[in-house]
TIFI-472433 format. One record per residue: residue in three letters; x, y, z of N, C-alpha, C in turn. Coordinates in Angstrom, 2 decimals. Example, Ala and Ser with C-alpha at 12.3 -4.5 7.8 and 13.67 -1.06 7.14 Angstrom:
% TIFI-472433
  resn      npx      npy      npz     capx     capy     capz      cpx      cpy      cpz
   ALA    13.19    -5.69     7.80    12.30    -4.50     7.80    13.20    -3.30     7.80
   SER    12.85    -2.25     7.08    13.67    -1.06     7.14    12.90     0.03     7.87
% end
This chain:
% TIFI-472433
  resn      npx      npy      npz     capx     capy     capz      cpx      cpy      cpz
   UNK     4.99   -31.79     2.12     5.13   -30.55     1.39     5.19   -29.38     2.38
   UNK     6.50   -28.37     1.99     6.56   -27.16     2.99     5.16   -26.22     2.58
   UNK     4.81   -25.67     3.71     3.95   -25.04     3.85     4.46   -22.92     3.03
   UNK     3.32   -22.30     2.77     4.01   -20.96     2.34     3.81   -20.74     3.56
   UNK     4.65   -19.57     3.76     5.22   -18.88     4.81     4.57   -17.38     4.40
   UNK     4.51   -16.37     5.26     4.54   -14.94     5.57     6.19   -14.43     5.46
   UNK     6.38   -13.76     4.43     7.77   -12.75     4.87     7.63   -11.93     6.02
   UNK     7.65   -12.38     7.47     7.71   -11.91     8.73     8.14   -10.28     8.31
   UNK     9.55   -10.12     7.79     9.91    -8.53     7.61     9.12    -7.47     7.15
   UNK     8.40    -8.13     5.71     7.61    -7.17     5.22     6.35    -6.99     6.13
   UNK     5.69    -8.12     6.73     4.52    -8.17     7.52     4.68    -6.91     8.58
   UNK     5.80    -6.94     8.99     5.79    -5.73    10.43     6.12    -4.76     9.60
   UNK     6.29    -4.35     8.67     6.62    -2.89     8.06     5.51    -2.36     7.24
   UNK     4.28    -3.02     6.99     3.25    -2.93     6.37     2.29    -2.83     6.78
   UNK     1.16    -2.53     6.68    -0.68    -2.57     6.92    -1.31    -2.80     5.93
   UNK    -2.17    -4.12     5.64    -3.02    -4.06     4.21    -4.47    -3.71     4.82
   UNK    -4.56    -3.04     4.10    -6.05    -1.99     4.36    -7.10    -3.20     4.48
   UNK    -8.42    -2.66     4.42    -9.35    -3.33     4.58    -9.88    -3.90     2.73
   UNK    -9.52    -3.00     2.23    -9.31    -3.06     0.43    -8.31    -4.01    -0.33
   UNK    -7.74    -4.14     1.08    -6.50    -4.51     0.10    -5.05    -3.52    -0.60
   UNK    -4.85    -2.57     0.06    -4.04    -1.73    -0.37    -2.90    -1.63     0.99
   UNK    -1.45    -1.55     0.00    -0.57    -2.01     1.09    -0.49    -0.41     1.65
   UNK    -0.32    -0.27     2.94    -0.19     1.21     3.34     1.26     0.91     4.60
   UNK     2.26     1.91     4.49     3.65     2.28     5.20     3.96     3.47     5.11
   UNK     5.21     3.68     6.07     5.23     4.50     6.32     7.37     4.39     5.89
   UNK     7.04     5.96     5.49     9.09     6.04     4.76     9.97     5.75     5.85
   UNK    10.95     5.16     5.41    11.91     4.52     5.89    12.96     5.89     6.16
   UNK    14.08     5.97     6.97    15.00     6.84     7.33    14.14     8.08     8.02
   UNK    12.98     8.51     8.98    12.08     8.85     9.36    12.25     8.88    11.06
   UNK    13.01     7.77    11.55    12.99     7.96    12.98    14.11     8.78    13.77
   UNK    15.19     9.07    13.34    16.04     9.73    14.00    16.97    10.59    13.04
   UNK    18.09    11.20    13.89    18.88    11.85    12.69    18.20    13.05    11.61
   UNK    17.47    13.51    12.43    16.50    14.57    11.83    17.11    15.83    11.69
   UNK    18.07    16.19    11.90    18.71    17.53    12.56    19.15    17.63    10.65
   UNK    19.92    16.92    10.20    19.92    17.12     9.06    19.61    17.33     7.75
   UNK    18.53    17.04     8.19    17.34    16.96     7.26    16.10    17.83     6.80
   UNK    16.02    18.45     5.89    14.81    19.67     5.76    13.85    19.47     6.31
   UNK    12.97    20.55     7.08    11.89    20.72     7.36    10.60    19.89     6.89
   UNK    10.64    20.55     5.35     9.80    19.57     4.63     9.82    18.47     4.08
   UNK    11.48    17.78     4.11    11.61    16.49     4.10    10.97    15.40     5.50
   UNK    10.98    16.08     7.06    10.89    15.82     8.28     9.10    15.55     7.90
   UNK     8.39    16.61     7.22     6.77    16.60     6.93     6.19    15.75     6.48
   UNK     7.12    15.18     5.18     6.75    14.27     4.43     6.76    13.12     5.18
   UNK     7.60    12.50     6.15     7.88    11.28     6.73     6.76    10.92     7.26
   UNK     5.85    12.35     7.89     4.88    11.79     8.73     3.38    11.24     8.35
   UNK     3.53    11.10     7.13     2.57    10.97     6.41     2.60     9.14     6.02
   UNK     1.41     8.23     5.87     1.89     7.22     5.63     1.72     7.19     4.34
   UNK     2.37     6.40     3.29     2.59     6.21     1.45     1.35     4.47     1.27
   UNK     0.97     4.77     0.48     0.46     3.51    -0.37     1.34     3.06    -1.44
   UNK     1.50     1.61    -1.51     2.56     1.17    -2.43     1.74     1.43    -4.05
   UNK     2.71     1.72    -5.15     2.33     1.52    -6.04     2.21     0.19    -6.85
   UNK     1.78     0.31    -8.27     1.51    -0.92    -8.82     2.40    -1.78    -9.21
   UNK     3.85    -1.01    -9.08     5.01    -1.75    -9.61     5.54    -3.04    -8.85
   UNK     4.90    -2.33    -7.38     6.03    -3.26    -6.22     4.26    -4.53    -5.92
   UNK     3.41    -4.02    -6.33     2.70    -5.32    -5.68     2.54    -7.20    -5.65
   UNK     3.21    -6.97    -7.11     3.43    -8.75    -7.37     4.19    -9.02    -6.51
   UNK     5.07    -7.90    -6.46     6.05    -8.70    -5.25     5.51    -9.27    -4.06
   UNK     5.21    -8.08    -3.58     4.43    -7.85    -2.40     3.24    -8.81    -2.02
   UNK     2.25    -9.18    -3.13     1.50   -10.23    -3.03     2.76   -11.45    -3.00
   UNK     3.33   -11.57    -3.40     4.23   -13.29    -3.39     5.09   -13.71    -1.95
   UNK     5.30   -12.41    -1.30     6.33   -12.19    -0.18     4.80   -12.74     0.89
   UNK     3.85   -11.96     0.66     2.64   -11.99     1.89     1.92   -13.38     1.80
   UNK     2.08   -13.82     0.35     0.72   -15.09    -0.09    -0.59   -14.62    -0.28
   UNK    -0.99   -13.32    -0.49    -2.20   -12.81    -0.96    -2.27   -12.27    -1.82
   UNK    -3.83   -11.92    -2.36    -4.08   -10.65    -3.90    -3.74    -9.37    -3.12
   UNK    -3.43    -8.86    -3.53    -3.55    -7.61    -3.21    -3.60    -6.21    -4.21
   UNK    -4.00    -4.80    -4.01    -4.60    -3.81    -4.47    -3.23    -2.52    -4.85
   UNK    -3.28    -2.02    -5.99    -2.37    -0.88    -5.45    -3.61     0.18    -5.16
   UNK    -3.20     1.24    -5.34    -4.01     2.61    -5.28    -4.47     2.88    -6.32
   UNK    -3.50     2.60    -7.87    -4.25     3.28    -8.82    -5.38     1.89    -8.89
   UNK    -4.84     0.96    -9.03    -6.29    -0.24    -9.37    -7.11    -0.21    -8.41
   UNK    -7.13     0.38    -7.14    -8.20     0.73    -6.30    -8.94     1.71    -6.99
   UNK    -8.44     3.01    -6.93    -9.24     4.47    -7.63    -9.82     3.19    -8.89
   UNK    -9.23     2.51    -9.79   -10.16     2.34   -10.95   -11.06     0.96   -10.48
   UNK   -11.11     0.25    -9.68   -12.54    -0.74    -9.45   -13.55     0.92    -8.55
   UNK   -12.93     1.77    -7.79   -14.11     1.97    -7.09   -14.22     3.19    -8.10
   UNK   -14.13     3.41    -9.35   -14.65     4.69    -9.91   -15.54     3.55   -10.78
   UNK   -15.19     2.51   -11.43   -16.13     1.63   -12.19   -17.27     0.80   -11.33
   UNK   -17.07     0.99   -10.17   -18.41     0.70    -9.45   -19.35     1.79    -9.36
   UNK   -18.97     2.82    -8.82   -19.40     4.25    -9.10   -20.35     4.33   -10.33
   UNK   -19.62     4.13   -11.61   -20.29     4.54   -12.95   -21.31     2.67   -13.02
   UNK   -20.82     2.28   -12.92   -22.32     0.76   -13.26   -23.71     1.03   -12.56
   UNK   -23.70     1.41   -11.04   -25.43     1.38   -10.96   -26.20     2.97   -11.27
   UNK   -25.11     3.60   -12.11   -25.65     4.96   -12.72   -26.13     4.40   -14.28
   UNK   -25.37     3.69   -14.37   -25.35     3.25   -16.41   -26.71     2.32   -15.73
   UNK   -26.43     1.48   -14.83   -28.00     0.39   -14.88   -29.15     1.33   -14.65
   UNK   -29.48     2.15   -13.98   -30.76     3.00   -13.46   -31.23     3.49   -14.84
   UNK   -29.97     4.09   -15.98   -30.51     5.20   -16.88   -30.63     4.20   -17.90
% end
């Protein structure tokens, strides 16, 4: 039986956090800047978290679970609210 594999491509274009959240950086960003707005040039430098749409993928391409951002914000706001609801 073949073994799963890593999508090598996505692996070097990605970082999965320590959470689990895929983090990159925008594509068309390295050169060819002259044409391009100021604040389009701003935005590039910033890295993006994938949303929830692209992660099935993204988990099936990698072979892992993985997190978007909004289902991050909602496990760590419902951890947040449980040892407040247990204390009171």
């Amino acid at each position: 039986m073949p073994k799963q594999k890593t999508h090598k491509g996505l692996a070097k274009r990605i970082k999965v956090t320590k959470t689990g959240k895929v983090r990159f950086f925008s594509p068309n960003s390295r050169h060819l800047k002259s044409n391009k707005t100021g604040l389009a040039v701003q935005t590039y430098r910033k890295g993006k978290f994938a949303r929830s749409g692209d992660m099935k993928m993204y988990g099936k391409l990698l072979n892992r679970g993985l997190l978007s951002q909004e289902q991050h914000e909602v496990l760590r706001s419902a951890k947040a609210e449980s040892p407040s609801a247990a204390k009171g």
